[in-house]
N, C-alpha and C positions, 0 to 999 in steps of 0.2 A: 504494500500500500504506500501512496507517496503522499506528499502535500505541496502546496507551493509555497514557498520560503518567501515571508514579504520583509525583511532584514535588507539594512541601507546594499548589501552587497548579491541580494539575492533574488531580487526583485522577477518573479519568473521565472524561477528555478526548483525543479523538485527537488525535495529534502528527504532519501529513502535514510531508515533508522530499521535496519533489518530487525525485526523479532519485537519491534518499540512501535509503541505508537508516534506519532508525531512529536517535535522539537516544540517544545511552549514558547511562547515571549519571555519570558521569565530565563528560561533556557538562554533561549538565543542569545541574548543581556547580557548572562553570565559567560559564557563562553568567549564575547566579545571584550568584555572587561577581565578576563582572565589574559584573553591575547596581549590585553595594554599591559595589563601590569606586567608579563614577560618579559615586553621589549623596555621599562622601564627598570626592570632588575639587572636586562645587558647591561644596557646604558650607564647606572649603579655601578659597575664591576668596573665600569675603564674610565669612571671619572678622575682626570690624574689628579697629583700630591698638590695640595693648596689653592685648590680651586674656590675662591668665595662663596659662598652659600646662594647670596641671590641672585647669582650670575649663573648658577648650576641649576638652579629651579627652573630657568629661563633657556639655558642652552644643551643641555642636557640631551637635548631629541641629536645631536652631533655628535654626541659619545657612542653610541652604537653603530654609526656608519661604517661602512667597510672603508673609506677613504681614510677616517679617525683611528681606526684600530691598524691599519695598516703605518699610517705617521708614526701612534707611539710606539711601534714594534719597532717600527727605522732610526725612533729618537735613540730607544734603549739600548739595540746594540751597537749604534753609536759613541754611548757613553759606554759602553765595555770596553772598545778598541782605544779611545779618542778624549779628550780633554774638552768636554761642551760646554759652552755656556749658555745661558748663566745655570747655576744648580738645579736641581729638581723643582724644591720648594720655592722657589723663586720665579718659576716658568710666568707665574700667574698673578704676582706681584699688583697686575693694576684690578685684579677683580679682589682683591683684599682693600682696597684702599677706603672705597665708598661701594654703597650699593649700588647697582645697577639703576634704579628707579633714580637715583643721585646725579646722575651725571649732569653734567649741564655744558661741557666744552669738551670736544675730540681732539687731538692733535695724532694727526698720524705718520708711522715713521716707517722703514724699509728692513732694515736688519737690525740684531741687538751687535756692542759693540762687541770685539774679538778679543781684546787682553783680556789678561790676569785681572778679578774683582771689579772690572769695571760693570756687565748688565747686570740689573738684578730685576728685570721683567718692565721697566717703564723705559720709554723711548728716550730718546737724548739725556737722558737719566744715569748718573753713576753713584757707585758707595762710596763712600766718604773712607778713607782719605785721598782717595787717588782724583787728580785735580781735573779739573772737567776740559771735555774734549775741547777741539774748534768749534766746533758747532754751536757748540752750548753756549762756549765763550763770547759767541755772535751773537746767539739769541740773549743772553745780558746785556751786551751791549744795546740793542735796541731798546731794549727794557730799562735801561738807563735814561736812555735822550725819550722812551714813552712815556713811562710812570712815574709821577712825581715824588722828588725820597727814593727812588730804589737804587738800594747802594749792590755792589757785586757780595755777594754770602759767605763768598772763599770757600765753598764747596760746591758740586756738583749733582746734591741728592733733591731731586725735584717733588720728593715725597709729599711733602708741605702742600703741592697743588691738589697731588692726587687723589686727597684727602679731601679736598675742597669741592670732589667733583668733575675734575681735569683728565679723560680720561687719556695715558699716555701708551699709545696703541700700536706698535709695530707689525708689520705685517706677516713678520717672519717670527717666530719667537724662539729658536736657538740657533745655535750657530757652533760650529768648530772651531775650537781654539788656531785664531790667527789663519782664517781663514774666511774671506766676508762671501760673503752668500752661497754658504757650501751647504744647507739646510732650505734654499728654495726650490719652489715647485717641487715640493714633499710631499703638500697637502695644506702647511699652515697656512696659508693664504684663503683658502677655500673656509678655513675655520674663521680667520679673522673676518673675511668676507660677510659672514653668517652674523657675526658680532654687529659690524655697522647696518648687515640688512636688520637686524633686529630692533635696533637703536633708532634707524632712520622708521622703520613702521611705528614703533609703540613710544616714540617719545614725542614732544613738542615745543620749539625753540631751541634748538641745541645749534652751538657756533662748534662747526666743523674750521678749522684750518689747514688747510693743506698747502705743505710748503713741497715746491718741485715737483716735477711733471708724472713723477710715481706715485707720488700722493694725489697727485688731481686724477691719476686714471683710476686708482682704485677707490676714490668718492665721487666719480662720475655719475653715480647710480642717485645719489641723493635728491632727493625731496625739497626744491630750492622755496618749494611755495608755505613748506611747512617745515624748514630748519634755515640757519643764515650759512652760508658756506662764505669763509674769506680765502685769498690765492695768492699765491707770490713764490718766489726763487725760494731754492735752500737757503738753509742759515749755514752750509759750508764753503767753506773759504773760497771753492771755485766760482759760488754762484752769487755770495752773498750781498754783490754790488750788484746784481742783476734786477733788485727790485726787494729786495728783505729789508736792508737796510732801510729804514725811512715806512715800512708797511704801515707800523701802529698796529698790529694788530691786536695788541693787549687791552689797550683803552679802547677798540674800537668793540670788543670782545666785553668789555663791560657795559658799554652802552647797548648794545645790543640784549646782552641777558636783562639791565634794569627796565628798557623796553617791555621786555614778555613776563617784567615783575618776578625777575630771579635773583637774586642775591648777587652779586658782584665779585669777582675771585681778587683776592689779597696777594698779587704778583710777589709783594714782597715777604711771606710768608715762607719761609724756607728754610 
């Protein structure tokens, strides 16, 4: 004896249950919410070391993917043969900072750096004591002649923002000691990809900066009608008279969030 299965997947389909009578709604339900919670228990299993909580409740449906499990099988035995950076627990550094629901400024960046103690998971970001790159030292400098008072910090740990909200996002998130983009087109892109598609659907007003032309392709996708995107040159040494210097885009970044009635990020907070 059959039935017709009227379940979202089965619409017109006989449902034979040899020896049973027919499948219940009730049934069906259960089976169907048995299936989620499976693939939420994969997912469970390959959430890596430090990943923040509300950034995991949100991203989570990526931890299952075959692209996701195949990266951290690549990251791991990576770090068997090879000196990666930055450490494990540090991979995730900017979903520790603030919540997800938090953010309110992206800066996006390309690779973590390649020495000794310099990534430790946020973009143009190092640990203290080792003194901050060129790049950085640009992006103060702007921030000198932007914000009024901002003296240089004499370090290089940008945590202070991150914590504000700032979310500091590279595209790549490990790398081979002293080896720059020995870790692309792995996968993490496709993950970070997932991050700002999530950012650009379920947030509103968020000031995107993207410096240099690899940052504007991979926030190509954004929502200009429903977030602020600001654009200009890197802040490294080859590019940084090409249009960074002089952007503003710190103070332009706060008028912009007290606009949409956000709180204002404290540059000199560091």
């Amino acid at each position: 004896m059959g039935v017709f299965c009227l379940g979202p997947w089965g619409l017109g389909r006989k449902l034979r249950t040899p020896g049973k009578g027919p499948l219940s709604a009730e049934q069906l339900d259960r089976i169907q919410r048995n299936k989620a919670a499976a693939l939420l228990r994969l997912a469970a299993r390959n959430v890596p070391v430090g990943f923040g909580e509300s950034w995991k409740k949100h991203l989570s449906g990526e931890f299952g993917k075959p692209y996701f499990i195949k990266l951290m099988g690549f990251v791991a035995e990576e770090r068997k043969h090879y000196t990666v950076y930055p450490p494990p627990h540090q991979v995730f550094t900017w979903t520790q900072m603030c919540d997800i629901k938090d953010v309110k400024v992206v800066i996006l960046g390309q690779d973590p750096y390649h020495g000794p103690n310099q990534a430790h998971g946020l973009c143009f970001s190092v640990q203290r004591p080792v003194p901050p790159p060129p790049s950085l030292e640009n992006i103060y400098k702007e921030l000198s002649t932007d914000i009024e008072d901002f003296v240089h910090p004499g370090h290089g740990d940008l945590s202070g923002w991150a914590k504000q909200g700032v979310l500091l996002l590279n595209a790549v998130l490990t790398v081979r000691a002293h080896q720059a983009n020995s870790h692309k087109e792995r996968g993490w892109e496709q993950f970070t990809d997932a991050v700002v598609s999530w950012l650009n659907q379920n947030s509103n007003g968020l000031v995107f900066l993207l410096w240099g032309s690899y940052a504007q392709k991979k926030g190509s996708a954004i929502d200009r009608k429903r977030h602020h995107v600001l654009q200009t040159a890197h802040p490294s040494p080859l590019s940084v008279y090409r249009g960074f210097f002089g952007c503003r885009h710190f103070s332009k970044t706060n008028e912009l969030l007290q606009k949409s009635g956000k709180k204002p990020i404290d540059w000199k907070e560091l």
